[in-house]
C-alpha positions in Angstrom: 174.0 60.2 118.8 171.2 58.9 121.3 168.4 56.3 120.3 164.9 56.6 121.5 162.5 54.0 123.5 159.4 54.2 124.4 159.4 54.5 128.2 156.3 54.5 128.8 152.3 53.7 127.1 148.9 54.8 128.4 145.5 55.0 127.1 141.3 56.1 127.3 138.8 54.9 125.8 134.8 55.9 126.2 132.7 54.1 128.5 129.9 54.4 126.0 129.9 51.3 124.6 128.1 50.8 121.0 127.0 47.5 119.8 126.1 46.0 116.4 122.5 45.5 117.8 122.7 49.1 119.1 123.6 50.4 115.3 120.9 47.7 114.1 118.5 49.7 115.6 119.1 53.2 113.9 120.5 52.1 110.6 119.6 49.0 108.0 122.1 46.9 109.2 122.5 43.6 111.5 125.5 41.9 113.5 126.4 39.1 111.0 127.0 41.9 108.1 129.2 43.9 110.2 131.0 40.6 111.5 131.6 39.2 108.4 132.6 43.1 106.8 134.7 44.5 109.9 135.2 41.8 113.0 133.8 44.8 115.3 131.5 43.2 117.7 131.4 46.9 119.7 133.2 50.1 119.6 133.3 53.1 122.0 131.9 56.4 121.3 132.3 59.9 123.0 129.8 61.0 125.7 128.9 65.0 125.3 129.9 67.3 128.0 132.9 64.4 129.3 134.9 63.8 126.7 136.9 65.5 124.2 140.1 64.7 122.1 141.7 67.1 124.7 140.4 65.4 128.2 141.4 61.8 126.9 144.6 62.1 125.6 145.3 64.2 128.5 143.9 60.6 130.5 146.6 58.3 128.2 148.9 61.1 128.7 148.8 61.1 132.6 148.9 56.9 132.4 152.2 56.9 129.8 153.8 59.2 131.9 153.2 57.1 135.2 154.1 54.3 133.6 157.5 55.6 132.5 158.3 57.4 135.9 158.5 60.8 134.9 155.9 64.3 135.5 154.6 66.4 132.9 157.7 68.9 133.8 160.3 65.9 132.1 158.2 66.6 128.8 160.1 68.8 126.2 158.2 68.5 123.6 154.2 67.0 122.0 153.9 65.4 119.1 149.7 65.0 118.9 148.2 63.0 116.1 144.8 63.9 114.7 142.5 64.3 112.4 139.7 65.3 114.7 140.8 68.0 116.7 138.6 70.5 119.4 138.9 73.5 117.6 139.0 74.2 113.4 142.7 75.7 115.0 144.6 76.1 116.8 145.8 72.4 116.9 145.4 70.1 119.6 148.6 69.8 120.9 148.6 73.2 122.9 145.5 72.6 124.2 146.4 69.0 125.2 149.8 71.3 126.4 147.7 73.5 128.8 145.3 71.0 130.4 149.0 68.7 131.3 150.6 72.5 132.4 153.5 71.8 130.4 153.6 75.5 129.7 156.3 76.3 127.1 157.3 73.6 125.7 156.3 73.0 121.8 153.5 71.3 120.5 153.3 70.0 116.7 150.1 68.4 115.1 150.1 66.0 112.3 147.1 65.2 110.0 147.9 62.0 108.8 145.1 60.2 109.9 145.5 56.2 110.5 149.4 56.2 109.8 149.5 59.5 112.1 150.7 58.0 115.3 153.8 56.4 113.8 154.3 59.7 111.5 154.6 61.2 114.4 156.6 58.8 116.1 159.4 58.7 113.2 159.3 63.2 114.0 159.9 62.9 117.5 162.5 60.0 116.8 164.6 62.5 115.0 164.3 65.3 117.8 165.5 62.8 120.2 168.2 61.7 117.8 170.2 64.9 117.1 169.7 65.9 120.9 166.8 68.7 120.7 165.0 67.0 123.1 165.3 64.2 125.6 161.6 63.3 126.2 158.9 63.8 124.0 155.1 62.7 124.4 153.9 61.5 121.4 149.8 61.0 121.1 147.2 59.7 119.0 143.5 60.2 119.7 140.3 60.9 117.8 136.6 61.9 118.5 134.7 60.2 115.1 131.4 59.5 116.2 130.6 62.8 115.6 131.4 62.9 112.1 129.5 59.7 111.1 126.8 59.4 108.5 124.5 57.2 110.5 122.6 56.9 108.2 121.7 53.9 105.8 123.8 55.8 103.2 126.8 56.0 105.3 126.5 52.5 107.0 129.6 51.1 105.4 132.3 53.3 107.9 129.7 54.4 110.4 130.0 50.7 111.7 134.1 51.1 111.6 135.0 54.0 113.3 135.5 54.8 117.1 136.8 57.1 120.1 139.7 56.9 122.0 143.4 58.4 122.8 146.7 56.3 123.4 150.0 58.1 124.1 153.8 57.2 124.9 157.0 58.6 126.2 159.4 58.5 123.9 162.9 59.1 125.9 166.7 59.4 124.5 168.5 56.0 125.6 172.0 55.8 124.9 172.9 53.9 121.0 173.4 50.4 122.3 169.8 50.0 124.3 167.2 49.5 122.9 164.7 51.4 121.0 163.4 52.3 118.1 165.4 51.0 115.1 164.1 52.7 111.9 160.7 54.3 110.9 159.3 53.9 107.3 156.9 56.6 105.9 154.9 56.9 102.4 152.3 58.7 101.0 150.0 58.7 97.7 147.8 61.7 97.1 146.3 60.0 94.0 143.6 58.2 96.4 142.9 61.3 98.9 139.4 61.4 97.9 138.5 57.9 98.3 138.7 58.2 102.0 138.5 61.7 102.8 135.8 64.5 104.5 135.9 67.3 102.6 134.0 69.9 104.6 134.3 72.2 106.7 136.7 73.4 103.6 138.8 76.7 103.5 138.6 76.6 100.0 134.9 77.0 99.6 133.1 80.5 99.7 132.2 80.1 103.3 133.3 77.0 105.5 130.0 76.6 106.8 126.6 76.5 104.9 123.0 75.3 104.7 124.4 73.4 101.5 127.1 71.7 102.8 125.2 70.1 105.4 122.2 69.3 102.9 125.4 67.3 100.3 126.2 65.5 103.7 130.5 67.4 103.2 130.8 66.8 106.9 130.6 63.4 106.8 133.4 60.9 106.3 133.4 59.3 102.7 134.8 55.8 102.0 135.6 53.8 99.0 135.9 50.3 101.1 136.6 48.3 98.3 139.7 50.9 96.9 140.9 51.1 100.4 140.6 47.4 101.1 143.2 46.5 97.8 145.5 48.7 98.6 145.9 48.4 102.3 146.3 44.7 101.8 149.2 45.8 99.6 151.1 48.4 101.0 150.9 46.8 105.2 152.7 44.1 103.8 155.5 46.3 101.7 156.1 48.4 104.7 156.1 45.7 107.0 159.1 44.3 104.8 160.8 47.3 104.3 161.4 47.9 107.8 162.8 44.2 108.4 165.0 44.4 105.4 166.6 47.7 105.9 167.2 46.2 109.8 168.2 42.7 108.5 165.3 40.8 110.3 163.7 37.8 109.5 160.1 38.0 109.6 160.1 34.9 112.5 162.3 37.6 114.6 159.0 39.8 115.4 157.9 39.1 119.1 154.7 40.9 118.1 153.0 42.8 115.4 150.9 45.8 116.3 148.6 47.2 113.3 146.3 49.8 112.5 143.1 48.6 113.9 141.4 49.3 110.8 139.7 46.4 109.8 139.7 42.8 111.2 140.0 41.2 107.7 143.0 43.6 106.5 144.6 42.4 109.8 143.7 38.9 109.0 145.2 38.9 106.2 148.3 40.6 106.6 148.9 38.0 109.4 148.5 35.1 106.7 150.9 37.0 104.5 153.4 37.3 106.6 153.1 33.7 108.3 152.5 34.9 111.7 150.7 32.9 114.5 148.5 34.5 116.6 150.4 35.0 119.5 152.4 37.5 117.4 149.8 39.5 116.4 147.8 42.4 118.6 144.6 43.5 117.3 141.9 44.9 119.6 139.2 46.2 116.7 136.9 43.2 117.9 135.8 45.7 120.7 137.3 49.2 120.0 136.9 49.6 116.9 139.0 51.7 114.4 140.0 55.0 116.1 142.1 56.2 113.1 145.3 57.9 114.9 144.4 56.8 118.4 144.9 52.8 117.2 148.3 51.8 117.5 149.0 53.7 120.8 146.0 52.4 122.4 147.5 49.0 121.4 150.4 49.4 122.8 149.2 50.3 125.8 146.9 47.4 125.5 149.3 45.1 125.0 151.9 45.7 127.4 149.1 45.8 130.1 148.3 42.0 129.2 151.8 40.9 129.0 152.2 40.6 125.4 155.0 42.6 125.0 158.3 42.1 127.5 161.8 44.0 128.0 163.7 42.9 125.0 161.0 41.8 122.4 161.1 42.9 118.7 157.9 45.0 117.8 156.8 45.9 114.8 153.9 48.7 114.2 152.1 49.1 110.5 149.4 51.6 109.3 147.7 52.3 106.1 144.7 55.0 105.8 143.7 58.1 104.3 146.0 59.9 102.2 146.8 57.3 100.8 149.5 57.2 103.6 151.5 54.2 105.0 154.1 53.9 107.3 155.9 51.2 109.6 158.3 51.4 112.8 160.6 48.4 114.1 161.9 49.1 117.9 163.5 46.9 120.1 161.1 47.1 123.5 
């Protein structure tokens, strides 16, 4: 049976950069509240008419696949994570499929929001596992700014959430290399609504209406304080789980990569698990959180800045909307 390793990491982010003192100035808010709340000091949004979900993971795409030495004909298969895609449907993958002319191959989409990218890693894992395919891009990337309250009302996550795409090559290795080790995924549907968008909604009368948009549907809504409690919670179960089932100590891990989804929750899963800061990635301080498009983007990040090397022990975590949590442990 083969393993899989990531190959290769690439990523885009906006070049419209949005400050604290930027959102000060539309919304009743200030740069010591968001510091103290988030640790975003600026984020990138989309610019109109430039970007879309399709045209920068396409860019992270194109970088991954440079990186890892192979073309877009090497590809067998797309794994795209999302929860902000083009079109209502078809999913993103096809499209991302066509601008990349990758034509034929298959494209699957997964909605699991913040824990999306590693979802989709563990899928593409087990393709490459029982030899279905040999390489598969996997991609995360989200356009969010559009869905913001930005409003005083919706402050709270319209300070939080970003832009971007971050993609890898995931490639069958043979079972003694290195690679990914074991992937870890939960859910909890109990807490959907406390960070969910509800509209547009098959389930009502008519997706679109005058009084969806006046009850503000299309916006994202977040329970901070619920998310907060449990995130804290369940990044540091999954974190262990994956060490445990691969017989790690947690003083093994070359580097910890996290869902960028706030500053504090990072902070404090690092005290948790007594890391020092060398073994810890977080890139929210000037990103922000761009749900599915986090973890890829640090990756990418990372490895640019030397911060992960050719035999270190990586960990990657992610809580988010769903509830859904998951963890991966790869040998780079």
């Amino acid at each position: 049976m083969k393993k899989s390793r990531i190959t290769g990491t690439g990523h885009y982010v906006p070049e419209n950069i949005i400050t604290n003192d930027y959102l000060s100035s539309i919304m009743n808010t200030n740069n010591d509240w968001i510091l103290e709340r988030t640790g975003i000091q600026e984020r990138r949004w989309f610019t109109p008419g430039k970007d879309t979900v399709t045209s920068m993971s396409a860019a992270a795409s194109k970088m991954a696949l440079e990186r890892a030495g192979l073309t877009a004909k090497d590809i067998d298969f797309i794994v795209f994570a999302t929860i902000t895609a083009d079109y209502f449907l078809p999913g993103n993958g096809v499209l991302l499929q066509r601008e990349l002319g990758m034509h034929g191959i298959g494209a699957l989409d997964i909605r699991n929001a913040c824990s999306g990218f590693i979802y989709g890693l563990s899928v593409a894992d087990q393709f490459i596992k029982t030899g279905m395919y040999k390489n598969i891009l996997v991609v995360g990337a989200e356009i969010q700014s559009s869905a913001l309250d930005k409003s005083d009302e919706g402050r709270s996550s319209a300070v939080i959430f970003a832009d971007g795409a971050g993609a890898v090559v995931l490639s069958a290795v043979e079972p003694d290399m290195p690679g990914i080790m074991s992937t870890h995924l939960h859910a909890d549907g109990d807490y959907a609504e406390e960070l969910y968008c509800i509209a547009p909604s098959s389930s009502q009368p008519v997706r679109i209406s005058q009084e969806l948009i006046e009850r503000g549907d299309f916006f994202l809504k977040m329970n901070g304080n619920t998310v907060f409690k449990h995130a804290v919670v369940r990044f540091v179960e999954v974190i262990n789980e994956a060490l445990e089932a691969n017989g790690v100590n947690k003083s093994e891990i070359d580097l910890l990569v996290p869902h960028q989804a706030n500053l504090r929750i990072s902070n404090y899963i690092q005290q948790k698990m007594g890391l020092p800061d060398e073994k810890v990635f977080n890139n929210i301080m000037y990103l922000g959180n761009t749900t599915a498009g986090t973890i890829p983007i640090a990756l990418s990040e990372a490895w640019e800045q030397g911060r992960i090397k050719e035999g270190d022990l990586i960990c990657l975590a992610a809580f988010g909307s769903g509830f859904a949590w998951a963890s991966a442990l790869l040998r780079w």
